[in-house]
C-alpha positions, 0 to 999 in steps of 0.5 A: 489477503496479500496482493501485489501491484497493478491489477492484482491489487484492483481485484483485490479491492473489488473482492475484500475490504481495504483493511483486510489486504497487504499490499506486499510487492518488491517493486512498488512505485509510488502511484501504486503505493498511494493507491493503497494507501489512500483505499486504506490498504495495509502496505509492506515497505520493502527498501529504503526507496519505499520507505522516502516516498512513504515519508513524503506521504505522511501529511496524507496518510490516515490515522491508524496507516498500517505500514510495515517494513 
C-alpha cells in the first residue's frame, strides 16, 4: 500500500501491517520519516536531504530496513 505523510500514513498503519506500506511522499520531514521507520514501513527517499537524515538514522534503523531511492 503506497501512502504519504501525516495522516495518510496513520491510517495506513491502522489498516495494513507496516511491511506491506511505501511510504512515498516528495516532501517527507524527518518525524514522518522516523515514524515510518520505526513502525517497520518501507520508505522511498526522494532527494538528497532525505537520503542525509536517513543516514543520521542508521544506528536506529532495524535489520532488513527496506529503503529505496
Amino acid at each position: 500500500m503506497e501512502t504519504g505523510v501525516g495522516v495518510e500514513l496513520e491510517l495506513s498503519l491502522r489498516i495494513a501491517p507496516p511491511d506491506r506500506i511505501l511510504l512515498d511522499s516528495p516532501a517527507k520531514i524527518r518525524p514522518e520519516i522516523e515514524r515510518a521507520i520505526a513502525s517497520g514501513v518501507h520508505v522511498n527517499l526522494d532527494n538528497l536531504q532525505e537520503v542525509a537524515r536517513v543516514a543520521a538514522m542508521r544506528p536506529r534503523l532495524a535489520k532488513g530496513q527496506v529503503i529505496g531511492l
